[in-house]
FIZA-400152 format. One line per 10 residues: number of its first residue (from 1); their letters; for each residue x, y, z of N, C-alpha, C, O. Coordinates in pm, whole numbers, plus 50000, padded with zeros to 5 digits. Layout:
NUM> A> X Y Z X Y Z X Y Z X Y Z  ...
//
This chain:
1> XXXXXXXXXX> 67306 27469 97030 67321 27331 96985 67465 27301 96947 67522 27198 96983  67527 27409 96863 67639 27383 96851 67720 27346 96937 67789 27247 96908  67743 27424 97091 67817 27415 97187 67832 27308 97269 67926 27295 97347  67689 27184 97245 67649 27095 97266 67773 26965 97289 67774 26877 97376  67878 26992 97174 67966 26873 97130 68091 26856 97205 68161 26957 97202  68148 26738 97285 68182 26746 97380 68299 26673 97287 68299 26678 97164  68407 26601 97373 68529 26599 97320 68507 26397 97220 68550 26352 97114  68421 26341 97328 68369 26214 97268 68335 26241 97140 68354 26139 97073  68299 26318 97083 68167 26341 97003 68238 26316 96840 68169 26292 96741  68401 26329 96840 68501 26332 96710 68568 26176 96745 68625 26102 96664
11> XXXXXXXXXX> 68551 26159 96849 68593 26003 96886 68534 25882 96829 68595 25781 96795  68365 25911 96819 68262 25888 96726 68326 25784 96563 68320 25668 96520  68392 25935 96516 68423 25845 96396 68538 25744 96368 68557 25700 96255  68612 25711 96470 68700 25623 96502 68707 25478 96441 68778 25427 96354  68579 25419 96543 68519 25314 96460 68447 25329 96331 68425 25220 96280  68411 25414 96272 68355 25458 96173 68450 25441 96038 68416 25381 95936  68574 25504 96062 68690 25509 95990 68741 25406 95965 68788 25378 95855  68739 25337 96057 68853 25158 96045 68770 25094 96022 68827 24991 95985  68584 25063 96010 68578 25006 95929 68545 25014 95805 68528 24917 95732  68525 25196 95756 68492 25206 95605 68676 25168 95529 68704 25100 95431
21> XXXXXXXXXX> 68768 25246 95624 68857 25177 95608 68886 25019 95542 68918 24996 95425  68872 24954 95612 68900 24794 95614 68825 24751 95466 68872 24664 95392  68670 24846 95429 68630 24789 95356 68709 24855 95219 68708 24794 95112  68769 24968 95232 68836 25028 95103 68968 24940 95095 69014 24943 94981  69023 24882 95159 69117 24790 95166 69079 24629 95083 69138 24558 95002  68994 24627 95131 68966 24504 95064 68934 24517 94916 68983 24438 94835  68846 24627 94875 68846 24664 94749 68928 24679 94667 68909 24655 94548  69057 24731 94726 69201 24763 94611 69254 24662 94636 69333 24663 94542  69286 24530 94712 69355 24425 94722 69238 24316 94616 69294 24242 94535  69126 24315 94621 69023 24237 94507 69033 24292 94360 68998 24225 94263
31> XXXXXXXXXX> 69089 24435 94350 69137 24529 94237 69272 24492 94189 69286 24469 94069  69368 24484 94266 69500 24496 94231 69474 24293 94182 69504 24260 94067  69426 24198 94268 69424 24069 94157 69324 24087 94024 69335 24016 93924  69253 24162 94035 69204 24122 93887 69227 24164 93803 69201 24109 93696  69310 24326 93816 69396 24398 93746 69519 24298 93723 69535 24302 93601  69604 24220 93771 69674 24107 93740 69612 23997 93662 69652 23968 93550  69512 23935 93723 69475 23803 93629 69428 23884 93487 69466 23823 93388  69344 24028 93454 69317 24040 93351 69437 24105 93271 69420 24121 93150  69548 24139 93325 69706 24221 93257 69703 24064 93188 69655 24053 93075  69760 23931 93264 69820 23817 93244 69702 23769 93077 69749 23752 92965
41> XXXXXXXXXX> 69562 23759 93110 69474 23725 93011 69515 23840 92885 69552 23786 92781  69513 23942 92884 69527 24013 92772 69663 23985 92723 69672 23940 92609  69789 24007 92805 69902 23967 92727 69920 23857 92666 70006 23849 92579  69826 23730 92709 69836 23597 92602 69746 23616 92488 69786 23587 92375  69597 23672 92513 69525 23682 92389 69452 23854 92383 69352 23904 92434  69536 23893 92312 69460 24074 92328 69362 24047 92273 69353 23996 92162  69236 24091 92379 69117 24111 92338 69046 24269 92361 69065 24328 92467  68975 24320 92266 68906 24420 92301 68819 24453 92450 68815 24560 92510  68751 24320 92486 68703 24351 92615 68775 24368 92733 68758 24441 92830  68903 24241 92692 68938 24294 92847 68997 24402 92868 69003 24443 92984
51> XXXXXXXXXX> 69070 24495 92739 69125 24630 92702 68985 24716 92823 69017 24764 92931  68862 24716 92779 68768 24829 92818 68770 24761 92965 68753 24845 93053  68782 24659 93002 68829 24639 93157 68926 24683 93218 68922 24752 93320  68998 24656 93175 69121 24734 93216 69150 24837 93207 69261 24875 93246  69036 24939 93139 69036 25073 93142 68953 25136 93278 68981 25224 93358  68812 25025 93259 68742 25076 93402 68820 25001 93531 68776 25038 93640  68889 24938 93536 68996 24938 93616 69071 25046 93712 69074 25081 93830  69128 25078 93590 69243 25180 93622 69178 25287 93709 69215 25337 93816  69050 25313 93618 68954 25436 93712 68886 25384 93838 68837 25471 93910  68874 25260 93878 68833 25254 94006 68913 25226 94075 68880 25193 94189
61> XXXXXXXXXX> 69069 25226 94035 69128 25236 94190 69209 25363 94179 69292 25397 94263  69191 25405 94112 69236 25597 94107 69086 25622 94236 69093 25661 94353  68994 25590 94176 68848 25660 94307 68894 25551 94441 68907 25615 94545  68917 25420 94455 68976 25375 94555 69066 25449 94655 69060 25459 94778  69170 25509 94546 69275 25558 94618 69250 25708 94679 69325 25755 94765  69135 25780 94626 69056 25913 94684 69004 25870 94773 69019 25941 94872  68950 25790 94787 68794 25737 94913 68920 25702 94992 68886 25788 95074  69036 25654 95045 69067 25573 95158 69194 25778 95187 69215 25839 95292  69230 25805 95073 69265 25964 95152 69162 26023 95188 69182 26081 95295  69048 26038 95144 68944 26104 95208 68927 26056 95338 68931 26137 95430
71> XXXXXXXXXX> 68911 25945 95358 68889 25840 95477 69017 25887 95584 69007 25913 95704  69094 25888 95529 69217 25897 95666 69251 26057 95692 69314 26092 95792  69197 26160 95582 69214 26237 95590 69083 26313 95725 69104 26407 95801  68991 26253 95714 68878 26278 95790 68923 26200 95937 68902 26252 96047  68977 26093 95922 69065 26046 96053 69094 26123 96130 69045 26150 96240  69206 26177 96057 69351 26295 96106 69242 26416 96169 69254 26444 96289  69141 26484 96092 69062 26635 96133 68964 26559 96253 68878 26630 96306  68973 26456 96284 68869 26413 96409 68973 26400 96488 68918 26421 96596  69077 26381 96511 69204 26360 96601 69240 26519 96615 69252 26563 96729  69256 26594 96518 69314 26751 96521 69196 26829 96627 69223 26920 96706
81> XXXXXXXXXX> 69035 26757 96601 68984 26834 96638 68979 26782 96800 68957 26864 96889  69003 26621 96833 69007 26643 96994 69062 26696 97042 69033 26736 97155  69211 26738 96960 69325 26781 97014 69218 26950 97061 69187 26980 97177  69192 27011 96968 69137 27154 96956 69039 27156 97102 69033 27253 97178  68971 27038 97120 68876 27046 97260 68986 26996 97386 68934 27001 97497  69099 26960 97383 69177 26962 97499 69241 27094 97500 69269 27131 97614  69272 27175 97409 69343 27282 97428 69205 27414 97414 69225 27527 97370  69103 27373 97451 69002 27451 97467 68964 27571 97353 68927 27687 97374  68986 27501 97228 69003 27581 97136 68855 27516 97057 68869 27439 96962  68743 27549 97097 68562 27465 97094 68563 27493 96966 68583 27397 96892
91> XXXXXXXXXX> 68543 27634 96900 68511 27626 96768 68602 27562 96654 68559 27499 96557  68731 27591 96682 68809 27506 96602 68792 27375 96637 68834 27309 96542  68755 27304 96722 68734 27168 96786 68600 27137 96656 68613 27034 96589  68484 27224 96630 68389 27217 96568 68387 27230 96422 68329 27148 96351  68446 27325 96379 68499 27337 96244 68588 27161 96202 68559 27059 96140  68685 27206 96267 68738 27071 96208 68674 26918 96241 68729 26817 96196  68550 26909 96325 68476 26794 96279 68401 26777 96206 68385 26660 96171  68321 26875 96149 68229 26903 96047 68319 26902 95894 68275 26859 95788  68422 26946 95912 68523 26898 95785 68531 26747 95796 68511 26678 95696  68559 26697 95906 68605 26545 95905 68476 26494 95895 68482 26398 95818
101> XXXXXXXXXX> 68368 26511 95933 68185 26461 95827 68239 26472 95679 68279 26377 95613  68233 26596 95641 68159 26624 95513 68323 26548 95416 68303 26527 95296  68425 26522 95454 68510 26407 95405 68495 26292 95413 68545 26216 95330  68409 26242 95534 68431 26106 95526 68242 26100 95397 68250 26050 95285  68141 26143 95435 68067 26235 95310 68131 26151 95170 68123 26035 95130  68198 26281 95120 68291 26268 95003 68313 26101 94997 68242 26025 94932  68428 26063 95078 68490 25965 95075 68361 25828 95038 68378 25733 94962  68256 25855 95105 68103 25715 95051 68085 25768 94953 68082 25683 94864  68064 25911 94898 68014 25931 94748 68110 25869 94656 68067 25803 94562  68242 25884 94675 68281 25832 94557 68337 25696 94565 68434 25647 94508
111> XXXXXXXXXX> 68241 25641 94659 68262 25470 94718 68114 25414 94609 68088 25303 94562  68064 25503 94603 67920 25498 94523 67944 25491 94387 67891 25402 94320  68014 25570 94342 68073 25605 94233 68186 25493 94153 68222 25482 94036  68209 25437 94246 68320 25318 94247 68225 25199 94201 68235 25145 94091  68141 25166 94285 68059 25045 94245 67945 25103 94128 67892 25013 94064  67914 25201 94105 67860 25180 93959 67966 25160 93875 67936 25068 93799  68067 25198 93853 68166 25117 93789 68223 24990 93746 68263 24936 93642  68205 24957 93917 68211 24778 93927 68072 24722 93820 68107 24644 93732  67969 24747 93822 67860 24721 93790 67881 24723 93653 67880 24614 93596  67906 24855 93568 67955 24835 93459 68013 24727 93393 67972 24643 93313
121> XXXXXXXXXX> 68157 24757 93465 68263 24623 93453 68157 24449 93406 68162 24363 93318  68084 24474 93513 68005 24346 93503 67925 24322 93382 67907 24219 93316  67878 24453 93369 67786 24435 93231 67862 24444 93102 67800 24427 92997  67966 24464 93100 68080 24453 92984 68120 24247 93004 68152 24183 92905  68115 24219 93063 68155 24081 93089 68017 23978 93075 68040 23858 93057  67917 24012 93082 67791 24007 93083 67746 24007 92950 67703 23900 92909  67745 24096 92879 67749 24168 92741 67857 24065 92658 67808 24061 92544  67954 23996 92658 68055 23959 92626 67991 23783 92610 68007 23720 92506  67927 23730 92721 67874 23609 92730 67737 23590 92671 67702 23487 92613  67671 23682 92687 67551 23699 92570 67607 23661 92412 67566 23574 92336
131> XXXXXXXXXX> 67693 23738 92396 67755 23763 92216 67738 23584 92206 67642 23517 92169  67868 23542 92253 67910 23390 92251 67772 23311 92234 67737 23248 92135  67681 23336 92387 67555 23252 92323 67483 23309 92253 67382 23249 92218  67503 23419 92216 67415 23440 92049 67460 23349 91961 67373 23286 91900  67585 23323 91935 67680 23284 91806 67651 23155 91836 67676 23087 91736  67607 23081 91933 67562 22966 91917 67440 22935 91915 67411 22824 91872  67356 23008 91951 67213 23019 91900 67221 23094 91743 67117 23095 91677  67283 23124 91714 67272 23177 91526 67335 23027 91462 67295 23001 91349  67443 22911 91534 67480 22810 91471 67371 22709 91454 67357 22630 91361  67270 22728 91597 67172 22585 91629 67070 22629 91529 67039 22535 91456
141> XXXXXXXXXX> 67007 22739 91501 66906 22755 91467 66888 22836 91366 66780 22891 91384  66933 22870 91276 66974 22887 91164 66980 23023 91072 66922 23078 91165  66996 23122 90982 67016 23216 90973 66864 23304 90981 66845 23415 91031  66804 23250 90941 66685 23283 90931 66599 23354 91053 66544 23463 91063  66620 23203 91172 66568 23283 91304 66650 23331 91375 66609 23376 91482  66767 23337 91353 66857 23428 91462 66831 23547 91414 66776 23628 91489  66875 23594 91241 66869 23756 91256 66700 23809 91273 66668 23926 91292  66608 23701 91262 66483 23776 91290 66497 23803 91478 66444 23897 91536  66564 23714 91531 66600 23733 91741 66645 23854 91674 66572 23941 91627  66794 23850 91674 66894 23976 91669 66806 24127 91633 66806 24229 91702
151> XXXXXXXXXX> 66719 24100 91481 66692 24227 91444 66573 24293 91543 66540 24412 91544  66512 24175 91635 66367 24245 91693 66495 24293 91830 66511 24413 91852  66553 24217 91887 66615 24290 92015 66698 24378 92042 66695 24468 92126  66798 24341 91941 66939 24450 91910 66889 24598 91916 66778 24650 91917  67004 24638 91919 66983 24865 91856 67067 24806 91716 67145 24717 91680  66992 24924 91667 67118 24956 91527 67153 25063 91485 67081 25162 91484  67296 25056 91435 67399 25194 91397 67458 25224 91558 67404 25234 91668  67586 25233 91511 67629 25309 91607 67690 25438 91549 67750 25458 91443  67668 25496 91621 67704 25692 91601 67848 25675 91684 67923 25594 91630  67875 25709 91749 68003 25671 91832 68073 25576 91879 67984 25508 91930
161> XXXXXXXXXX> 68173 25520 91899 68249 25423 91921 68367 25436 92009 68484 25453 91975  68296 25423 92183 68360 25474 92277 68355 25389 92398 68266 25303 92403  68444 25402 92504 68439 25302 92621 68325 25393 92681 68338 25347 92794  68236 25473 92695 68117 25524 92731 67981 25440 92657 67885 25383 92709  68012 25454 92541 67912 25388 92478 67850 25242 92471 67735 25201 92456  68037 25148 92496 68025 25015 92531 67950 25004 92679 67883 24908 92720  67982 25140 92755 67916 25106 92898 67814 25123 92897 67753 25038 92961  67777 25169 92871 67573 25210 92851 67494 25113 92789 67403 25046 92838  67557 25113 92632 67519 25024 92542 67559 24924 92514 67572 24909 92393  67600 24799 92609 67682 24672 92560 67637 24602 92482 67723 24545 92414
171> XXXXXXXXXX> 67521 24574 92454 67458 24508 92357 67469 24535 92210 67493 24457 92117  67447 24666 92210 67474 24758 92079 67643 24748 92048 67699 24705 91947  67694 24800 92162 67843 24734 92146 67918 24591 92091 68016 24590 92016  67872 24507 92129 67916 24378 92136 67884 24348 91969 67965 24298 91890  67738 24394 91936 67736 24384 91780 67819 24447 91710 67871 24375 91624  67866 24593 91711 67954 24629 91665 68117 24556 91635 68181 24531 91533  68147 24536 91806 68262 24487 91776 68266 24360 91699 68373 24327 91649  68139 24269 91683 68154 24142 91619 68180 24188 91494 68258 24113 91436  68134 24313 91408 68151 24359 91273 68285 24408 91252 68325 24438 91140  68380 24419 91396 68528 24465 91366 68596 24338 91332 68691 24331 91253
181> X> 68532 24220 91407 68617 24079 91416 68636 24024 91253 68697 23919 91230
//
């Protein structure tokens, strides 16, 4: 079966590459503006949230910038390896496509890894617009029935006080930080 793989067969990931490519491109160019519009928002009003944005930021285009070397790096070992089936060199032709799989592999896992992040991000921003319409549902309706809302839905106590914890727990978070304000 092995011997099976003919010189097409690393050519395969070509199109494969340019367009997981194209899509890791678009991701760090949609990264690098919101990493700007949210730099520009924090330097006029420092806020705590957009701080923990701009932290999960930073980490998804550090994994951006792995997934598109993984990506081109798996390029290059599908090109090394046609080269290996013109110079009749089959098993190295084979080795180095099965490296250029299990990279381009890698390169979607931590494309996976990237958008639970994004997702995060969201629920920190999410978490952030809840607070606000709490604080106006605690203005309309008065102390009485908001902390009986707050106390049946909320968590209480926080044990740690971490950009992990805001990610998991934004809700629990968001109360907290209202007790820093």
């Amino acid at each position: 079966m092995i011997d099976t793989i003919e010189i097409t067969t690393p050519a395969l990931l070509f199109s494969t590459v340019s367009l997981v490519m194209l899509a890791y491109t678009n991701r760090f160019l949609a990264l690098a503006k919101l990493i700007r519009d949210l730099h520009d928002k924090y330097m006029q009003k420092p806020e705590r949230i957009v701080k923990l944005q701009i932290h999960l930021l930073h980490r998804r285009v550090e994994l951006v910038k792995r997934m598109q070397f993984l990506c081109v790096s798996a390029l290059l070992l599908s090109v090394l390896s046609m080269l290996s089936f013109v110079w009749n060199y089959s098993f190295a032709a084979i080795v180095l496509f099965v490296v250029a799989l299990l990279l381009l592999c890698l390169s979607l896992a931590y494309s996976v890894w990237e958008i639970s992040l994004s997702t995060k991000a969201l629920n920190i921003s999410l978490a952030d617009m809840r607070h606000e319409l709490d604080k106006s549902q605690w203005i309309k309706t008065g102390f009485r029935k908001s902390y009986k809302r707050i106390t049946n839905y909320s968590w209480h106590g926080i044990r740690n006080v971490s950009p992990k914890n805001i990610l998991l727990r934004p809700r629990k978070s968001m109360d907290f930080l209202q007790k820093l304000e």
